[in-house]
C-alpha positions as CSV (number, residue, x, y, z in Angstrom):
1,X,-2.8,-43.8,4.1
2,X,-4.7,-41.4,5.8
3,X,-1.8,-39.0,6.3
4,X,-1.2,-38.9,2.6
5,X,-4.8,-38.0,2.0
6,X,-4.4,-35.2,4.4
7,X,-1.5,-34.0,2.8
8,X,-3.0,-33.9,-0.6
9,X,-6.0,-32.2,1.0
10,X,-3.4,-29.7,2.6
11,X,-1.7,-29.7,-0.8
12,X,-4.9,-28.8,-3.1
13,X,-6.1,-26.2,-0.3
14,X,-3.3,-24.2,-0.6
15,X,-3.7,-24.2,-4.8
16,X,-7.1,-23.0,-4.1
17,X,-6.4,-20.4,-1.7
18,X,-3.4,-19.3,-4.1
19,X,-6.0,-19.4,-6.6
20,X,-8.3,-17.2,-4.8
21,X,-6.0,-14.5,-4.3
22,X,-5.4,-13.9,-8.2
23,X,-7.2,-11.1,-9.9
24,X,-7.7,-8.1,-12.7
25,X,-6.0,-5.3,-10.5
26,X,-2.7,-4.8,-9.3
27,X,-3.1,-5.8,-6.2
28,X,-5.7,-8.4,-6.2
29,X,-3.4,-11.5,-6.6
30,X,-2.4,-10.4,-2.7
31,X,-5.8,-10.6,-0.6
32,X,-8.6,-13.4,-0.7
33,X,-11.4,-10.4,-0.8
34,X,-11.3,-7.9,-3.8
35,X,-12.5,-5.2,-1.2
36,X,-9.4,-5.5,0.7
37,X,-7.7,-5.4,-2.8
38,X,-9.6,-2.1,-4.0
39,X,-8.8,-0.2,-0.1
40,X,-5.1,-1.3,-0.9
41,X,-5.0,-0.4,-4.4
42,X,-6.9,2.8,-3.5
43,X,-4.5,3.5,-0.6
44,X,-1.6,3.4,-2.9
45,X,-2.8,5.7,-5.1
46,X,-4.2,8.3,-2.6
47,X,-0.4,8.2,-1.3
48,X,0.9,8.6,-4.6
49,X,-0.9,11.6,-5.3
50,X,-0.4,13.3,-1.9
51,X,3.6,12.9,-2.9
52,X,2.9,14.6,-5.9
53,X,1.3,17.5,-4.0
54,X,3.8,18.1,-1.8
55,X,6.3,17.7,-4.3
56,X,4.5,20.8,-6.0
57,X,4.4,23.1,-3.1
58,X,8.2,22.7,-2.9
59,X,8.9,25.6,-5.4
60,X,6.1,27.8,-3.8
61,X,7.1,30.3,-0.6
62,X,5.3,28.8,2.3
63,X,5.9,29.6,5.8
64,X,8.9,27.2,6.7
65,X,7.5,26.2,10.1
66,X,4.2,25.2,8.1
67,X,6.0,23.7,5.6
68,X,8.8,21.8,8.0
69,X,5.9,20.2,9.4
70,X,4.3,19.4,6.3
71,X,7.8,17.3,5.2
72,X,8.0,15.5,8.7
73,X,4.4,14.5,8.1
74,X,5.2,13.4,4.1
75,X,8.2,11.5,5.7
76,X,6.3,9.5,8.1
77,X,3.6,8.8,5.5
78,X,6.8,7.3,2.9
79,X,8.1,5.4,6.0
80,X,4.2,3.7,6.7
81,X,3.6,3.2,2.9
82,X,7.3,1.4,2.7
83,X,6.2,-1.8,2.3
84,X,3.3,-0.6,0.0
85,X,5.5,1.4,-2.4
86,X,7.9,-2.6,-2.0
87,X,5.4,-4.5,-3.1
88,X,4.5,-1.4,-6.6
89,X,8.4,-1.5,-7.3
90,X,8.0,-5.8,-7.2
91,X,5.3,-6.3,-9.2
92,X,6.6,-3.7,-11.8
93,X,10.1,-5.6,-12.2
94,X,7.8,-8.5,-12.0
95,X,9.6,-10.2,-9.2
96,X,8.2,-12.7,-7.1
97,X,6.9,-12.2,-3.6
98,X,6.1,-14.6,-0.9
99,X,2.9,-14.8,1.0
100,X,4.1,-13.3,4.4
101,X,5.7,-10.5,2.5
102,X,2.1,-9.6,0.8
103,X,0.4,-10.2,4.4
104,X,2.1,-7.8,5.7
105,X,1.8,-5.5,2.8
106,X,-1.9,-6.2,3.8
107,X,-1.6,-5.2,7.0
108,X,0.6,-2.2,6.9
109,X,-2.4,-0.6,4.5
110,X,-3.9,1.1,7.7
111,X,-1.2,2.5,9.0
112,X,-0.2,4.5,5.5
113,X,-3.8,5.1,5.5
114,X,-3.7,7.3,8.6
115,X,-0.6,9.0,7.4
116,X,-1.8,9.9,4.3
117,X,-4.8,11.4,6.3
118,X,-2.7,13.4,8.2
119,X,-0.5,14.7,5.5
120,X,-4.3,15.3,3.3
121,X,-5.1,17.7,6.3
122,X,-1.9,19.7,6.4
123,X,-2.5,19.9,2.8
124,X,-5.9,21.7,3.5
125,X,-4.0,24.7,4.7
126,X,-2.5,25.1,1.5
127,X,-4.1,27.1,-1.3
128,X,-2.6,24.5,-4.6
129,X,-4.6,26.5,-6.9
C-alpha cells in the first residue's frame, strides 16, 4: 500500500515538474526557471548573429592571420553551441527530446556563451560598416 502511494506521488511529481518546464518561448519547455529559458534563448540568438557576421566578412580582404584566427575562434564557438544549434534543428522538425538531452543542452549554454564572447571581441577589430 504504501509503496503504491509513493509511486503515484513519484508518478504525479514528475507530471508536475514536466508541467513546469512548458512555456511561450522556444526554449522554455526545457528549464524549470524562465530566466534560465530567456539566457538560453538569448544565447542562441547572440550565436546566431555572430555566424552571420563572420559569414559577411568572408568576401571582405582582411589580413589572413586576423582572419585565420577569427575562423578558429567561429569554429570553436559552432563546436560549444553544438548541442544548442541540436536542440533549434529538433524542435523545428518537431521531434521529440528527452530530458537528459535538454539538461545538457542547459548546461552546455555557458560554455557557447564564452565562445561567442570571444569570437564578439575578435569581431571588435573589424570595421563591418
Amino acid at each position: 500500500m504504501i509503496k503504491r502511494s509513493l509511486k503515484r506521488y513519484a508518478f504525479y511529481g514528475v507530471l508536475l515538474s514536466l508541467n513546469g518546464l512548458t512555456g511561450c518561448a522556444v526554449f522554455n519547455e526545457i528549464f524549470e526557471y524562465e530566466s534560465t529559458a530567456e539566457y538560453v534563448e538569448s544565447v542562441f540568438k547572440r550565436q546566431n548573429a555572430i555566424s552571420t557576421q563572420v559569414m559577411m566578412l568572408s568576401g571582405t580582404e582582411l589580413e589572413a592571420d586576423e582572419y585565420e584566427e577569427l575562423l578558429q575562434a567561429e569554429a570553436k564557438m559552432q563546436q560549444d553551441c553544438k548541442l544548442l544549434n541540436d536542440y533549434a534543428v529538433k524542435e523545428m522538425d518537431r521531434e521529440s527530446t528527452s530530458l537528459l538531452f535538454k539538461k545538457q543542452v542547459k548546461d552546455s549554454a555557458e560554455g557557447c556563451d564564452l565562445s561567442i564572447e570571444e569570437v564578439e571581441s575578435l569581431l571588435e577589430d573589424f570595421d563591418l560598416d
